[in-house]
N, C-alpha and C positions, 0 to 999 in steps of 0.2 A: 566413544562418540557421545556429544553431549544432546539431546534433544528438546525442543522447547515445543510446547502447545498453547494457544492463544483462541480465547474465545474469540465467534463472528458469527453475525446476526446477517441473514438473508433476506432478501424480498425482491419481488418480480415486478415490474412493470414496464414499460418499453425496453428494459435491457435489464441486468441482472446488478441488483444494489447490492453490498456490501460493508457492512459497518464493521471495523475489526481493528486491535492494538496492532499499530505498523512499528513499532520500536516500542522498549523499555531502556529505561536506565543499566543492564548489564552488562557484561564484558562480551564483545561480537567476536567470532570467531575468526576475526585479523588484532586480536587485543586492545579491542578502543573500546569507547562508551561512549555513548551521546546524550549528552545533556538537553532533556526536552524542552525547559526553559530556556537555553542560549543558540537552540535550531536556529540559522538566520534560513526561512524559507524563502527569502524574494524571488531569487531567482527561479527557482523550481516553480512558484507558483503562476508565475507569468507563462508556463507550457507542464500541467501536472499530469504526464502521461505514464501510466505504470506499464512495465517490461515484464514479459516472462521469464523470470528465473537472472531477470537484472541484465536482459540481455539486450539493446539498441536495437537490433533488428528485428526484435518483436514484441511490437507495442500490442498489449492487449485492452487498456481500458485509460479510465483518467480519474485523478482523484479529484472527486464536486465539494468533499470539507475535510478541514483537517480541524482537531481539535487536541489541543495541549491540555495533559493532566500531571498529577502530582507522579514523576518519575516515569511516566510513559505517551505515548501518542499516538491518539486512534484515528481514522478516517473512516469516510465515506467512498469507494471504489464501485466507480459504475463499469461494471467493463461493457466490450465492443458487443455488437450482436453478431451472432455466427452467419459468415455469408452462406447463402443457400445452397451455393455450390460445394460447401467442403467436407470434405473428406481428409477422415484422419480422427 
């Protein structure tokens, strides 16, 4: 099994910020690579909702910047704020 670690910068204020590398240029564990220069984000960025674990039925947060670098792509992730009632 191959593991990767990726730095991420936190900060609090109405809800929980997140600054952190969402891709690099390497091989993903379906054998692709994604080219961070030729990303077309249009579409994702007209509804930039991040998924736990890439899952549709559970949206936890939304990406507020996306920013392209030399071979990787980092964002900004604000996720949701925890309803008062949960449990779990």
């Amino acid at each position: 099994m191959q593991t990767k670690t990726l730095q991420a910068t936190v900060s609090k204020g109405d809800g929980i910020k997140v600054d952190a590398t969402i891709t690099t240029e390497t091989i993903d564990r379906d054998g692709e690579v994604l080219i961070s220069q030729g990303m077309d984000a249009t579409e994702y960025d007209k509804n930039p909702v991040v998924f736990y674990n890439h899952d549709y039925a559970q949206p936890i947060g939304n990406i507020t910047e996306m920013r392209r670098g030399k071979g990787k792509i980092d964002a900004t992730i604000e996720f949701a704020k925890r309803p008062e009632d949960f449990k779990g």
